[in-house]
N, C-alpha and C positions, 0 to 999 in steps of 0.2 A: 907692619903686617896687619893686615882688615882683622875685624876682632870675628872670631867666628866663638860661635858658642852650643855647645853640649848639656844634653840631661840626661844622668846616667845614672840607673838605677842600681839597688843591692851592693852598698859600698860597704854595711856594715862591719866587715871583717878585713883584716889586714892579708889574711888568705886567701880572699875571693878573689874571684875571674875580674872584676867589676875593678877592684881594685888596682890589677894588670891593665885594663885599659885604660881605669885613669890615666893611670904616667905614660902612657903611650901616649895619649892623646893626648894629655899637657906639653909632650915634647914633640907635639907637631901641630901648636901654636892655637890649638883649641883651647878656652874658660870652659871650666865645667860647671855648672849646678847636679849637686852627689847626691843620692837619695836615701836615707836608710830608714829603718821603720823606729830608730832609737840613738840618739847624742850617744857615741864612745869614744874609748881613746884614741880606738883604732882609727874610727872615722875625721876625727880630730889633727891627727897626724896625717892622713890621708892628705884633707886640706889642706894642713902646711907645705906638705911634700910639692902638690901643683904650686903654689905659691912661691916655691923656691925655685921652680921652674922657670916662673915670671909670668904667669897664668893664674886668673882670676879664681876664684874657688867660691861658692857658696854650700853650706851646708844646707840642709832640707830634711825634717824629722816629719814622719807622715807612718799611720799604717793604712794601705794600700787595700785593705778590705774594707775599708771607707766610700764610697762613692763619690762624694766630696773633696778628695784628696787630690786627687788625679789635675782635676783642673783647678786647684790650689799652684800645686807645686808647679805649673808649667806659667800661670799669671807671676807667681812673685818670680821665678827664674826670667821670665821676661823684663821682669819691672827693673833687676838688679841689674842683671846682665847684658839685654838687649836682646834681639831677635834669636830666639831658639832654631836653630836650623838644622841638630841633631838630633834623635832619640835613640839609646842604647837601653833596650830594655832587658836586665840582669838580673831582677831579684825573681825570688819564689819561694813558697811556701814548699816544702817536702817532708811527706812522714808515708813507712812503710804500711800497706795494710792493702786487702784482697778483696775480691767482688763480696766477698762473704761477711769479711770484719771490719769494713772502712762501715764511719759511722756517717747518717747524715751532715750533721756538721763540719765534719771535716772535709767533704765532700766540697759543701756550701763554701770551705774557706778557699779551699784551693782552687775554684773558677772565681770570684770574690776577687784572687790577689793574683795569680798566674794567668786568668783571661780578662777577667771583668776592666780591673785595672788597667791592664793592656792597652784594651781599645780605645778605652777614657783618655788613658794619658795621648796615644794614636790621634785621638780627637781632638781633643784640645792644642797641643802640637801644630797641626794640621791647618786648624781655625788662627791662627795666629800669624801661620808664616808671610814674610815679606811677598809682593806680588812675585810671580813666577820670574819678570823679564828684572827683576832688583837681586836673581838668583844666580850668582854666576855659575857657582858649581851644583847648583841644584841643593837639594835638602835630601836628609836619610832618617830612618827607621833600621834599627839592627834589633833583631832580639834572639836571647840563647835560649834555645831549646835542648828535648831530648826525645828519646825514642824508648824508653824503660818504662813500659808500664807494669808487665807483669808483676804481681807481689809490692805495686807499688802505684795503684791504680788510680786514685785521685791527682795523681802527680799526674802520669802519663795521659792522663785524657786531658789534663785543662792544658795541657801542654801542648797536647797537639790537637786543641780549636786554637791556642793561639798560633798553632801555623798556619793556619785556613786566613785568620784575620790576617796577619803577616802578607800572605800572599797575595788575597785582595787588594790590601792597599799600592800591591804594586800596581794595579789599575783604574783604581776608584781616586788615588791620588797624585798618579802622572800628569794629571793636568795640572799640579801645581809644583810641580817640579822634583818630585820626592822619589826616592828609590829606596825598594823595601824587601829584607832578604831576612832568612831567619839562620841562624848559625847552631848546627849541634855537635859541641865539640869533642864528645865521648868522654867515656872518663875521666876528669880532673881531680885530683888530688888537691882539695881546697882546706884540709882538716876533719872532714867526715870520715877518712877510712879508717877501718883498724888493719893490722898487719895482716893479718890472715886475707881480707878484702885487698889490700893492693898487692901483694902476693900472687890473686888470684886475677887478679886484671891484667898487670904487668907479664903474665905468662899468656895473655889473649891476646896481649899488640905485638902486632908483627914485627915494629920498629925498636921492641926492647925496654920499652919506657912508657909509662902515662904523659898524658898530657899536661900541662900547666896554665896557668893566666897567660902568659907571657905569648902562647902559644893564638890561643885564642885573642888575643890583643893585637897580635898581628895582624890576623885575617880582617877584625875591626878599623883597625886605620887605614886598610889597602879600600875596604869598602866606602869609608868618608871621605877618601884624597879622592880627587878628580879625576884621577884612574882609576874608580872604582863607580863610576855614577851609572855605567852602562850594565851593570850587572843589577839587574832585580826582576823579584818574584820567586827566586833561587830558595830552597831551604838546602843549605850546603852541610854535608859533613865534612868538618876540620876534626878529624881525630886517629890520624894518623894510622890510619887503615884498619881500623878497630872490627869497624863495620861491616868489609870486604869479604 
């Protein structure tokens, strides 16, 4: 099998979305380079997990409010692995607060590490890839979004300029073979909720259940497999009718 290889952000937690895709994507013959902003167990295990797969793994410690970082991590995933031809970008920064009581700084962090980062890493990526015609299945860009801003307002704006960029690059980088969608997969239950919160979520989906990694990991490999290259510019809601 040709080695195809992935950089997948926000692996920190054994909960996360990010984490769901891993093993999807290790068991459809993708190496990953895994991002987190800190070495854990989780992440640790994370790696061995693809490894057991028979897929390469590199870990990657970086915080993403850096500038610097972005095209760190995408030169050394290069160097170890070989031609980056994915981007799955997963992680974010989120903390609740209003037009009224979000403070500068935190403002500053969440474009910093939910947009700024984004592009950088977008960019670099981009600058790197193999010529267009060494592309067989083309190259991709995914990243998870959301649409919650209210009461939660430094999230939901950096969130949605990184769909603006998302979207662009489904044009700015078609000439190098790259297809670029954004994914919001509504509420996941990654370890954040308390009962009362999934209680009240799970009584708002029409299908009876929240979402999960597993869920959103889907839609992710359906968009990297080469039945998936015609789709871009898309900001798709996978969240099972949340939205509706």
């Amino acid at each position: 099998m040709p080695t195809k290889t992935c950089s997948l952000t926000g692996v920190g937690r054994a909960a996360s979305i990010a984490h769901g895709v891993a093993l999807a994507l290790a068991d459809d013959g993708w190496d990953l380079a895994i991002v987190a902003l800190e070495p854990t167990d989780d992440v640790a295990a994370l790696a061995a997990e693809i490894e057991q797969r028979g897929r390469r793994a590199l870990v990657q410690v970086g915080d993403l409010a850096d500038p610097a970082v972005p095209e760190r991590l995408v030169a050394e995933a290069t160097a170890e692995l070989g031609p980056v031809t994915a981007l799955v970008l997963s992680h974010a920064v989120q903390s609740d607060s209003t037009i009224l009581d979000t403070t500068l700084e935190s403002f500053d962090r969440h474009v910093a590490v939910n947009t700024r980062a984004a592009w950088l890493l977008m960019k670099a990526f981009a600058e790197r890839l193999p010529p267009v015609a060494e592309l067989a299945d083309g190259a991709r860009v995914v990243a998870m979004t959301s649409d919650h801003t209210v009461g939660n307002l430094p999230y939901g704006a950096s969130k949605g300029a990184l769909d603006r960029i998302v979207i662009a690059a489904a044009r700015e980088l078609a000439p190098l073979g790259v297809s670029s969608n954004a994914i919001n997969p509504g509420p996941v239950d990654t370890g954040w909720m308390d009962d009362e919160t999934r209680a009240t979520l799970t009584a708002m989906q029409p299908t009876g259940r929240l979402g999960t990694p597993g869920d959103a990991a889907s839609l992710v490999r359906f968009l990297l497999a080469p039945e998936g290259r015609w789709v871009t510019g898309q900001l798709i809601g996978s969240d099972g009718g949340f939205s509706s």
